[in-house]
C-alpha positions in Angstrom: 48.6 8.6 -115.0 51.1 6.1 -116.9 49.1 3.2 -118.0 50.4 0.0 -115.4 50.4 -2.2 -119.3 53.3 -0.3 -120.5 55.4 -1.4 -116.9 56.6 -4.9 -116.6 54.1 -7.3 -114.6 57.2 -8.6 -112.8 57.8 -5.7 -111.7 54.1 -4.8 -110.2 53.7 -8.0 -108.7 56.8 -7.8 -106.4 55.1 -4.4 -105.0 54.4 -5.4 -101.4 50.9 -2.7 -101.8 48.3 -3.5 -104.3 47.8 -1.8 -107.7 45.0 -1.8 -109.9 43.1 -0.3 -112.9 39.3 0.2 -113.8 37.2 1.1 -116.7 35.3 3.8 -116.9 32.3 1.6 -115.4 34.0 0.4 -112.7 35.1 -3.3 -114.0 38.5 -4.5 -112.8 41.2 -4.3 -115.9 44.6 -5.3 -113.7 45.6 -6.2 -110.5 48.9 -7.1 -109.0 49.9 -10.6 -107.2 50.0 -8.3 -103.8 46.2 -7.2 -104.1 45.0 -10.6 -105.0 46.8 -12.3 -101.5 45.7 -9.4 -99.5 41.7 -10.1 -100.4 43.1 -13.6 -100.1 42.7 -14.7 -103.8 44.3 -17.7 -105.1 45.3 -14.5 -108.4 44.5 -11.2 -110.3 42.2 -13.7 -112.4 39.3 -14.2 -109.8 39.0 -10.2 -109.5 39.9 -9.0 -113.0 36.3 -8.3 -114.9 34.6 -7.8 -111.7 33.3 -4.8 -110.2 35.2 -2.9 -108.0 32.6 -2.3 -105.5 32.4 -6.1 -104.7 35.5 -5.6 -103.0 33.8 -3.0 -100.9 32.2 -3.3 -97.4 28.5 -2.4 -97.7 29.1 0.4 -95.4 31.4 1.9 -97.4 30.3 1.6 -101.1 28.3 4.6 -101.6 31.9 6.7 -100.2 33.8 4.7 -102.6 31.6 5.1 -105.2 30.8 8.4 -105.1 34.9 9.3 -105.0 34.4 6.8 -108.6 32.3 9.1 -109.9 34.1 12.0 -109.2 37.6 10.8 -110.6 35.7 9.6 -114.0 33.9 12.7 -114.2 36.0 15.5 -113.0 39.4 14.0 -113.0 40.1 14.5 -109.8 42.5 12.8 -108.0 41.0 11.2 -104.2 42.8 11.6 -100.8 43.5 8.6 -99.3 40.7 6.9 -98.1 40.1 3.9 -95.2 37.6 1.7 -95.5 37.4 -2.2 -94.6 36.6 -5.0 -96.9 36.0 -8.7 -96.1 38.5 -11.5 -97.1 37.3 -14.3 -99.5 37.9 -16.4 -95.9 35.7 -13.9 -94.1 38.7 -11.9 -92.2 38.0 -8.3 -92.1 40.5 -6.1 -92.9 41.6 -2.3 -93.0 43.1 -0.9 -96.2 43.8 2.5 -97.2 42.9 3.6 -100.8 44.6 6.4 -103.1 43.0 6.6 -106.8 42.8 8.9 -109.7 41.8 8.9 -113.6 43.5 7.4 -116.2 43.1 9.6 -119.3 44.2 9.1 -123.0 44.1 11.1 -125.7 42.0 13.8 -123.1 39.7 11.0 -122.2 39.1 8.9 -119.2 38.7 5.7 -119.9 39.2 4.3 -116.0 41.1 4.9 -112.9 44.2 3.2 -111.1 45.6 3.2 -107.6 47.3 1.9 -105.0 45.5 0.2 -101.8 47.6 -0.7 -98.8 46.8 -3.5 -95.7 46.4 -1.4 -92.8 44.8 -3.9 -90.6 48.0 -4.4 -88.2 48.7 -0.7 -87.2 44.9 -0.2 -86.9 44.9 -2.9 -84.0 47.7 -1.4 -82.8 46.2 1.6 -82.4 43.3 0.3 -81.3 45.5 -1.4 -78.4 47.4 1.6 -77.4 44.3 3.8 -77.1 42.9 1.2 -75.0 46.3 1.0 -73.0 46.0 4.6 -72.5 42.4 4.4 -71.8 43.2 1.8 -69.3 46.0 4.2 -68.2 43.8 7.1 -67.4 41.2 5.5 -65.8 44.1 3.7 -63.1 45.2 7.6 -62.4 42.2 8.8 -62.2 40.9 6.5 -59.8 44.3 5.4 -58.0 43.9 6.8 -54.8 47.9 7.8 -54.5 49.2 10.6 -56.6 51.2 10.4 -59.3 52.9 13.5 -60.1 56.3 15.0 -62.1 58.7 17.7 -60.9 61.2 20.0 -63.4 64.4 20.4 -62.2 63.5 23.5 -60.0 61.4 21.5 -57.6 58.5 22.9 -60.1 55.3 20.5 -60.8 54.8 19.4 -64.4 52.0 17.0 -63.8 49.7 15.8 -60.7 47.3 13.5 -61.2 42.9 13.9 -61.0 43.2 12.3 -57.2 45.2 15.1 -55.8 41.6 16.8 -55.4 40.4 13.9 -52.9 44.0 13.8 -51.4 44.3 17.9 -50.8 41.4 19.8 -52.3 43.4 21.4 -55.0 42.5 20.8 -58.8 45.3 20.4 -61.3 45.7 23.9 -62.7 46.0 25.3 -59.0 49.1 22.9 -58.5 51.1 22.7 -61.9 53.6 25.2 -62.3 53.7 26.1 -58.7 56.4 24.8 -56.5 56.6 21.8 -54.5 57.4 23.6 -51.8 54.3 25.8 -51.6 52.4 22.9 -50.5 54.7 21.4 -48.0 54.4 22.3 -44.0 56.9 24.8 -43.2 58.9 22.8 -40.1 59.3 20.1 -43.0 60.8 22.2 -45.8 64.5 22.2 -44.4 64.5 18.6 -44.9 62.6 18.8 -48.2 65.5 21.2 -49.6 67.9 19.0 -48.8 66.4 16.0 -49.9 65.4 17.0 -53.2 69.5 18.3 -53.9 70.7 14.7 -52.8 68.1 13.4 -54.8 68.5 15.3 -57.8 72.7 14.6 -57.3 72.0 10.8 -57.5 72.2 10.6 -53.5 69.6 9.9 -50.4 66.7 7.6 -50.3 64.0 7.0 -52.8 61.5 7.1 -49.9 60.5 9.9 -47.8 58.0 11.4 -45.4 56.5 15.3 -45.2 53.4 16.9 -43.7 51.4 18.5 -46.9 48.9 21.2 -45.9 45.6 20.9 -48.1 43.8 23.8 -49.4 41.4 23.5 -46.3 44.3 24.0 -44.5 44.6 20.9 -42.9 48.3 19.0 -42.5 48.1 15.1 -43.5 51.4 12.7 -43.3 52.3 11.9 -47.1 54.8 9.6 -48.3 56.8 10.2 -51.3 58.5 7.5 -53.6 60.5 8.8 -56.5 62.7 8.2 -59.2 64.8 10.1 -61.4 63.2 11.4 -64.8 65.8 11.1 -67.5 65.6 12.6 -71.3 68.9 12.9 -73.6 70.8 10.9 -71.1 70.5 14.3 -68.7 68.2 14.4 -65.7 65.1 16.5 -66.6 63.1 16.1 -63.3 61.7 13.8 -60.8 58.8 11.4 -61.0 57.2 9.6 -58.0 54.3 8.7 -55.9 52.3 10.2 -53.4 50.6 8.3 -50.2 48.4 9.4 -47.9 49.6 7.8 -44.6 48.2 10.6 -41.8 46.1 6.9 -40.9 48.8 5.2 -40.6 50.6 8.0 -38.5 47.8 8.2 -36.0 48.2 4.2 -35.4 52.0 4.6 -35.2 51.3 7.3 -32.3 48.5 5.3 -30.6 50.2 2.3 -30.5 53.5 4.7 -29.4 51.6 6.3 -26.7 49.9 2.5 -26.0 53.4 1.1 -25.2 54.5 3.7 -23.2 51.6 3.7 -21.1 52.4 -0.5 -21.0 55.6 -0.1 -20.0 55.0 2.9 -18.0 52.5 0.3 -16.0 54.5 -2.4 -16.4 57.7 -0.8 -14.6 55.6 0.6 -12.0 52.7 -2.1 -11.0 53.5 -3.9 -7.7 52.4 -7.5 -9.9 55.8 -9.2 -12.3 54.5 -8.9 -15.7 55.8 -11.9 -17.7 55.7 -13.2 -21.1 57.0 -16.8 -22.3 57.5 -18.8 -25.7 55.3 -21.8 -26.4 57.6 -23.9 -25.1 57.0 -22.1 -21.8 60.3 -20.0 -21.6 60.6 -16.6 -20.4 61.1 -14.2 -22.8 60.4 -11.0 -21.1 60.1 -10.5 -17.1 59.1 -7.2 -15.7 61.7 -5.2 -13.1 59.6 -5.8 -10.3 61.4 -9.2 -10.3 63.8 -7.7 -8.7 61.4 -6.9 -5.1 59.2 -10.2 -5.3 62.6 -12.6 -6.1 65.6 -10.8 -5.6 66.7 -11.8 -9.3 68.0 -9.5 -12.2 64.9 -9.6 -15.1 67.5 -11.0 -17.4 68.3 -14.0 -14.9 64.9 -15.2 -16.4 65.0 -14.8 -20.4 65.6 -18.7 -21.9 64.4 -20.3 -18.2 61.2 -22.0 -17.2 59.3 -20.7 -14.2 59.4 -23.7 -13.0 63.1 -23.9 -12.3 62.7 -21.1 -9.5 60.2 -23.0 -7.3 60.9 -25.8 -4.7 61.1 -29.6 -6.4 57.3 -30.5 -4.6 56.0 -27.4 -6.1 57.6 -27.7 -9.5 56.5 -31.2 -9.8 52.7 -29.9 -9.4 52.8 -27.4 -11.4 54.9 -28.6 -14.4 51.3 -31.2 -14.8 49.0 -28.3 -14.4 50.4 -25.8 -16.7 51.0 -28.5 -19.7 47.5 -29.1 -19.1 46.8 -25.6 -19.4 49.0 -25.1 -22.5 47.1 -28.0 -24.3 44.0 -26.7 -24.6 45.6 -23.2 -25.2 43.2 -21.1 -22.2 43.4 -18.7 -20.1 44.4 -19.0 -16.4 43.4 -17.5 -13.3 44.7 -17.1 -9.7 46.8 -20.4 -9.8 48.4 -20.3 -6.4 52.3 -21.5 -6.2 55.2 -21.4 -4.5 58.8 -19.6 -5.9 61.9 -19.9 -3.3 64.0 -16.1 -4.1 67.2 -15.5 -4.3 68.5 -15.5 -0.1 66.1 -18.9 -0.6 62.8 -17.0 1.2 59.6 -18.9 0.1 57.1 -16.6 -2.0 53.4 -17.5 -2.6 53.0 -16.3 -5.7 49.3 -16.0 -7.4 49.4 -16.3 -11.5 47.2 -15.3 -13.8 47.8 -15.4 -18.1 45.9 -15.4 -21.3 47.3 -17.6 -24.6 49.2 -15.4 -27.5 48.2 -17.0 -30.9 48.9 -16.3 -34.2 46.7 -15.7 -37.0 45.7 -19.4 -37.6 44.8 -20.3 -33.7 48.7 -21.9 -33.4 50.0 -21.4 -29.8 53.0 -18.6 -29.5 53.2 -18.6 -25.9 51.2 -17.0 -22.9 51.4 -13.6 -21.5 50.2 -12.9 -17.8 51.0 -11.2 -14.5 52.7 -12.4 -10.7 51.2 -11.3 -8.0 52.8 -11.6 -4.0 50.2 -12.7 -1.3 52.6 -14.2 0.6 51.6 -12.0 3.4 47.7 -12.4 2.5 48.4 -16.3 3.5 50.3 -15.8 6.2 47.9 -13.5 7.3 44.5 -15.9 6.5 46.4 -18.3 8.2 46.5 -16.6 11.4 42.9 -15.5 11.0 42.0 -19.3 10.7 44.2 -20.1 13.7 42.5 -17.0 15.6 39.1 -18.3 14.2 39.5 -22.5 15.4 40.5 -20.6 18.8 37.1 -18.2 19.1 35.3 -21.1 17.4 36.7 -23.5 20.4 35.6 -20.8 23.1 32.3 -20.6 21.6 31.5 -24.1 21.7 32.9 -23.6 25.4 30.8 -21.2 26.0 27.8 -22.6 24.2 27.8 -25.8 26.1 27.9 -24.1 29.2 25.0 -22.3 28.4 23.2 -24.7 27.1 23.4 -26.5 29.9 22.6 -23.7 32.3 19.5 -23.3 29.8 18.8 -26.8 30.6 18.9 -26.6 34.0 16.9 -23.3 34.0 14.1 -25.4 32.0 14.4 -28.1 34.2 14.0 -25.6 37.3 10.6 -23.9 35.6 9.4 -26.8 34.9 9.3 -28.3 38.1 9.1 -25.1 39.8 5.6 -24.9 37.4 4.3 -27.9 38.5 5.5 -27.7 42.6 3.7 -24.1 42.7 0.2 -25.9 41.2 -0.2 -28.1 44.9 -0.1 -24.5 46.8 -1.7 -22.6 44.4 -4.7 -25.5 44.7 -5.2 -25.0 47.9 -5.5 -21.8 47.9 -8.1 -21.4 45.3 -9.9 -24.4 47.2 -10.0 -22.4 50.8 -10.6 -19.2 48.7 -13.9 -20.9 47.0 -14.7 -22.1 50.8 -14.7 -18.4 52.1 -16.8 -17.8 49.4 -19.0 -20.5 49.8 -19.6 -20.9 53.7 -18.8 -17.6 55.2 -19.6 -15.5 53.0 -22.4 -14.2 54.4 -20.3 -13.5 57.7 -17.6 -11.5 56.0 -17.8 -7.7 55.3 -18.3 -6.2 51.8 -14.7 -5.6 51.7 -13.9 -9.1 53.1 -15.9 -10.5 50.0 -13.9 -8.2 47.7 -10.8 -9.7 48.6 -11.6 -13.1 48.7 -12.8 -12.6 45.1 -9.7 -11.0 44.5 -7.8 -13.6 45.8 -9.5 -16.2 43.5 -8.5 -14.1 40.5 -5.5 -13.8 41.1 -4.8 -17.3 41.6 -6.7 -18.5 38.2 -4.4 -15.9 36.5 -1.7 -17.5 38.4 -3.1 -21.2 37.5 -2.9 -20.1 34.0 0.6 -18.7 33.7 2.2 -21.8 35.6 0.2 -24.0 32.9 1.6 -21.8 29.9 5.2 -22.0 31.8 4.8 -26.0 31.2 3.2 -26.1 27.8 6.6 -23.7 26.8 9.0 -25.7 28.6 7.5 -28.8 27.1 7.8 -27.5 24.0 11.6 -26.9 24.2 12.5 -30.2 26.2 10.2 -32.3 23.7 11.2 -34.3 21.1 9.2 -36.5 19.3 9.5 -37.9 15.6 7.3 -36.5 12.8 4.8 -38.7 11.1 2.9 -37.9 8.0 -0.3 -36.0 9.3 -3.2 -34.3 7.7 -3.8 -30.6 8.6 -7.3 -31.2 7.4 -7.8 -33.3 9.9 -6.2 -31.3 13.1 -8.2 -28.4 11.9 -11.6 -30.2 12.0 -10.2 -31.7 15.7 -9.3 -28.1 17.3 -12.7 -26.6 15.9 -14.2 -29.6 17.8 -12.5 -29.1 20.7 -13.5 -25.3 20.8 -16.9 -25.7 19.3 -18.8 -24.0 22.7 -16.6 -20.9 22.6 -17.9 -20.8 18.1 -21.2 -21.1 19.2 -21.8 -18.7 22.0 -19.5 -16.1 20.1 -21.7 -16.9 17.1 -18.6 -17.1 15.0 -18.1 -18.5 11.5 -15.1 -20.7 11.2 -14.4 -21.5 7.3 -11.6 -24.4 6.8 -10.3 -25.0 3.3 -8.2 -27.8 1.4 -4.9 -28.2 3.8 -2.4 -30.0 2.9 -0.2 -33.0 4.4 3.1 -32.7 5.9 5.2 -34.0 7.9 4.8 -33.0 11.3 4.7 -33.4 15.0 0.7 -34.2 15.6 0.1 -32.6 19.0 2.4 -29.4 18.2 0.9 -28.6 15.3 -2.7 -29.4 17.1 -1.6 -26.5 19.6 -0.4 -24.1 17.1 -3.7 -24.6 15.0 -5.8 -23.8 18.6 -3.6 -21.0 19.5 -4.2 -19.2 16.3 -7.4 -19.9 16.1 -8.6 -19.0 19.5 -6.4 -16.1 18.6 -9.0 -15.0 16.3 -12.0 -15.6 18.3 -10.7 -13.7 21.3 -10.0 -10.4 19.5 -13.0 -9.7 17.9 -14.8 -6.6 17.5 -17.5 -5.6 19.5 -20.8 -6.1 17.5 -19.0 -7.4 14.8 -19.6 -11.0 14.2 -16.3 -13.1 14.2 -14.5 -14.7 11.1 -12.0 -16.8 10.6 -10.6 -18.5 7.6 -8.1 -21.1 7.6 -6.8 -21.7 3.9 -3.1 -22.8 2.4 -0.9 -22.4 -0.7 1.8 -24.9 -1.6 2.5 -23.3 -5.0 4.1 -25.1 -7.9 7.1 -27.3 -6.4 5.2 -28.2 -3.4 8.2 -27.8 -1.0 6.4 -26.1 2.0 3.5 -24.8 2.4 2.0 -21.3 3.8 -1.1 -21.7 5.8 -3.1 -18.3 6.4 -5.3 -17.7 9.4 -7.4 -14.8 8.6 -10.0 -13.3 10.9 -11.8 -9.7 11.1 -10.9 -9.0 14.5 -9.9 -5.5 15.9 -6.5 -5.7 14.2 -3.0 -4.2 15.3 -0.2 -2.0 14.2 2.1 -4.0 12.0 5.3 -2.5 13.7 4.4 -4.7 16.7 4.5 -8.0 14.3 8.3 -9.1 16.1 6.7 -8.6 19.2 4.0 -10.2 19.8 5.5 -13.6 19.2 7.6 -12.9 22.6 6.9 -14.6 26.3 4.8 -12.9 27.6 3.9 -10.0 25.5 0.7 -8.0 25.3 -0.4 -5.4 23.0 -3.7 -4.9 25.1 -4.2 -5.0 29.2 -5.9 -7.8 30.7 -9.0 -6.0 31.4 -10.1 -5.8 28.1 -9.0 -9.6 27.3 -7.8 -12.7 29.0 -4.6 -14.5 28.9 -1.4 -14.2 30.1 1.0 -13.7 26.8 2.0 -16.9 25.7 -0.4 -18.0 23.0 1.8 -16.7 20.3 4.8 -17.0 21.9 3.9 -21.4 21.7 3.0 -21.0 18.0 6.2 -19.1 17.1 8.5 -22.1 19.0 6.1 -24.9 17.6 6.7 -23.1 14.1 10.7 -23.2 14.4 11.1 -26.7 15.8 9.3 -27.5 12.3 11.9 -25.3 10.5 9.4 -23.0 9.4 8.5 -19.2 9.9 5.4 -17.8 11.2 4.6 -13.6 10.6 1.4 -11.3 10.6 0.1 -8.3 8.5 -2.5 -6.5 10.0 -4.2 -3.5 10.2 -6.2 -2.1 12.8 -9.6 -2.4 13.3 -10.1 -4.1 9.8 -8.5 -7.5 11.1 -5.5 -9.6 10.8 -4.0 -12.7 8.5 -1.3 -14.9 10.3 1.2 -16.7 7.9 2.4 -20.1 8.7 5.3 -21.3 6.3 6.4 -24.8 7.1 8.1 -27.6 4.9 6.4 -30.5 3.2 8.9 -32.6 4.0 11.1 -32.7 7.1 15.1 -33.5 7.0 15.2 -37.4 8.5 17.8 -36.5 10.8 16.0 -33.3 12.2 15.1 -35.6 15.3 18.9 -36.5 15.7 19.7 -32.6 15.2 17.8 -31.3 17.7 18.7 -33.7 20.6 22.4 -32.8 19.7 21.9 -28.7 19.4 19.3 -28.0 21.7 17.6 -24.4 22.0 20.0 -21.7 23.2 17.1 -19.9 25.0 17.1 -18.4 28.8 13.6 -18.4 30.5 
């Protein structure tokens, strides 16, 4: 190598690379201007005596070193070598080194070389392989394909996501023809859209049905470009899109507005649609049948400009009202005059379109025609005020005939007692004075005939107490049940004792009630109790209530263990004179029940039984805690519709 001291410095320092020389030891001899500024040295003075491996990274100096050694030693000349160094203002940079021996006289006494800044093109490498990194990883995880064509409709590159898209990998598609992978009702229109295409003609977007290797056929959407080379057309480039999604929306929503207009043109309702201003902007055909108008007659008009001024007034108010707080509607009833100016009760029903952010864009609903449903209801309510007149007719007619039917038992009751006196008194005479003139059979009927007229005694007195019952009206007062239990078990305290019953009263409540009714329905029941009893068995009756939590009316149970009945007589036995068991096996004449059920319902309560036989029965008495004020006033005015 030519020794850099016989060339002219000036002409090594304008060398844009930077030259140097060694000893054999390594100490700097020379360097040019261009290796001092690239280590950013203010000159060759601050790195000429110093050892080369200074300028070194410490990473690299035992490579460097060792290619030293092997240039003093063997002569040899080094490949170029890369390596970084650190600047005297602590900038790394990249440099490339080329070195060999410098020999004189057959001796080496130190190497030279050249060293050149490489720091720029290794960021720039660095850059593009991270732009290509970057690349690969967006095609291999795009989820379109990217892929090239030749000239021959033959592929030159596909992309990684074909496998997710179709099931093929890349070696089983490049080289193969487009076509091969296209559905076959699509390839006319592939042939002739890749010769426009490759002619500089047709569209840059198109659609075809690609079967994957699975066999199945997905919608794909192509967009492509030309690929030039030379200034000649080498090929097409593009993109490919799954949209078989997107497809089976399209359909659904195709099929959807069929199906809506399909309904729409055939549905006996108007289907309507307005702006938020409340102008039509679409009005079904059936326009035509409800109004008489065209459909078009409506587009850019209010509905409010087809109905009479009254009606358009009202509804103009409404419907702003409606609009303002952007709801729903349903079953507004108004009134549209047609086209030969017939009047048509139309009922309207709509929902509010809005947009994305809430803002009104109108309302959507349907008209429906019950014109002949009002006219209709009207004469049903006209029919009704008539049947409704004959009824009250009819009602006070028998009311009154009701009354007079009471009055007439009532006083037929109470005339029949001054006959029927007499003659129970000459019976008891018969039986008294003459009896011991008159025959065995002349006693049998004289005690026959006083039977029959206490049974006959008793049925005129029940015939009163009923008809009282009815006719009677007094005003409740605030009683204590406690109290008119303790009274009636008073009153019937001989009958307890030589039955050797057990009556057991618990806490009753107070209501308001009429004193002497309820005293009768608490001895009815009762006695009730006492009377059918079991042979041998000793009689028990419990009178207890529950008011439950809101203390609104009350249910008052009289239990007893008496012989019972068959519960699918319970409707019964609270009839005039009904009996479940002949009078020769007990007294009475029917109408002990038959009082407590009428006392129950002038109280507006309910009275009912469950029983079962020979194990006893529990009556229930419901009545209200409080009575209506004007119960007395409503009775007076709708007396009972009943016929004795």
């Amino acid at each position: 190598m030519r020794n850099p001291e016989e060339i002219p410095i000036n002409i090594l320092d304008e060398v844009r690379d930077g030259l140097f020389t060694t000893d054999h030891t390594g100490l700097i001899t020379f360097v040019n201007a261009a290796l001092a500024e690239m280590h950013g040295l203010d000159g060759p003075g601050e790195m000429i005596g110093r050892h080369f491996s200074e300028f070194v990274s410490p990473e690299f100096r035992d490579e460097i070193s060792h290619k030293f050694k092997k240039a003093v030693e063997e002569k040899s000349y080094s490949e170029v070598v890369e390596f970084c160094t650190v600047r005297k203002d602590g900038e790394i940079i990249f440099i490339q080194l080329k070195h060999g021996p410098v020999i004189r006289n057959g001796q080496v006494v130190g190497t030279a070389g050249v060293i050149r800044d490489v720091t720029d093109l290794k960021r720039a490498e660095k850059a593009l392989a991270a732009s290509e990194k970057k690349f690969r990883d967006l095609i291999t995880n795009m989820q379109e394909v990217l892929y090239t064509l030749d000239r021959d409709g033959r592929v030159t590159f596909v992309s990684p996501s074909i496998e997710s898209m179709a099931q093929y990998k890349d070696p089983e598609i490049i080289g193969h023809q487009m076509k091969e992978f296209i559905f076959k009702d699509d390839l006319p229109r592939l042939y002739q859209d890749f010769q426009d295409f490759m002619a500089g003609r047709g569209e840059t977007e198109h659609e075809y049905r690609l079967v994957t290797k699975n066999g199945e056929i997905r919608w794909m959407m192509t967009h492509s470009s030309l690929l030039w080379e030379g200034g000649e057309v080498i090929g097409i480039q593009g993109i490919l899109s799954d949209i078989t999604e997107h497809k089976r929306v399209e359909e659904e929503l195709r099929e959807s507005e069929e199906k809506f207009r399909s309904i729409v043109e055939t549905t006996s309702d108007r289907v309507w649609e307005t702006d938020a201003h409340g102008v039509y902007t679409f009005v079904s055909p059936r326009v035509r049948d409800l109004l008489g108008y065209e459909p078009e007659e409506f587009l850019g008009r209010r509905p409010f400009e087809f109905m009479p001024p009254e009606e358009s007034a009202r509804m103009k108010a409404k419907f702003a009202r409606i609009a303002k707080e952007r709801k729903p509607f349903v079953g507004i009833e108004n009134v549209n005059v047609g086209r030969d100016g017939r009047r048509v009760v139309l009922e309207t029903s709509g929902v509010p379109r809005l947009d994305a952010q809430g803002k009104l864009l109108g309302y959507r609903g349907i008209d429906r025609d019950i014109t002949d449903r009002r006219v209709a209801e009207e004469g049903l309510r006209r029919s009704n005020d008539e049947l409704e007149l004959r009824v009250q007719e009819r009602t006070a007619e028998l009311e009154l005939r009701n009354q007079e039917l009471q009055n007439f038992t009532f006083s037929a009751s109470h005339d029949l007692q001054e006959p029927l006196r007499k003659i129970q008194t000459f019976a008891d005479l018969l039986a008294t004075k003459y009896l011991d003139s008159v025959s065995e059979k002349g006693r049998d009927y004289i005690k026959r005939v006083h039977e029959t007229a206490s049974r006959m005694r008793d049925v005129l007195q029940s015939l009163m107490k009923y008809s009282h019952l009815i006719s009677r009206i007094e005003p409740f007062g605030r009683i204590d049940l406690n109290k008119i239990a303790r009274e009636v078990v008073s009153d019937l305290e001989l009958r307890i004792r030589d039955s050797g019953a057990s009556v057991w009263i618990g806490d009753l409540p107070e209501i308001e009630a009429d004193a002497g009714q309820m005293r009768q329905l608490f001895q009815n029941l009762l006695w009730n109790g006492l009377k059918f009893s079991r042979k041998g068995i000793q009689p028990r009756v419990k009178i207890h209530a529950d008011c439950g939590s809101q203390e609104r009316e009350c249910q008052i149970y009289f239990d007893d263990n008496g012989i019972g009945f068959d519960e699918m007589y319970v409707e019964r036995i609270f009839k005039p004179f009904h009996r479940l068991h002949g009078k020769e096996d007990y007294d009475g004449v029917g109408m002990g029940l038959a009082i407590c059920a009428k006392v129950v319902e002038h109280h507006k309560g309910s009275i009912t039984a469950k029983s079962t036989p020979g194990k006893g029965s529990t009556f229930i008495v419901t009545l209200p805690v409080n009575q209506v004020k004007a119960i007395s006033s409503s009775l007076s005015s709708r007396p009972e519709r009943e016929i004795l």
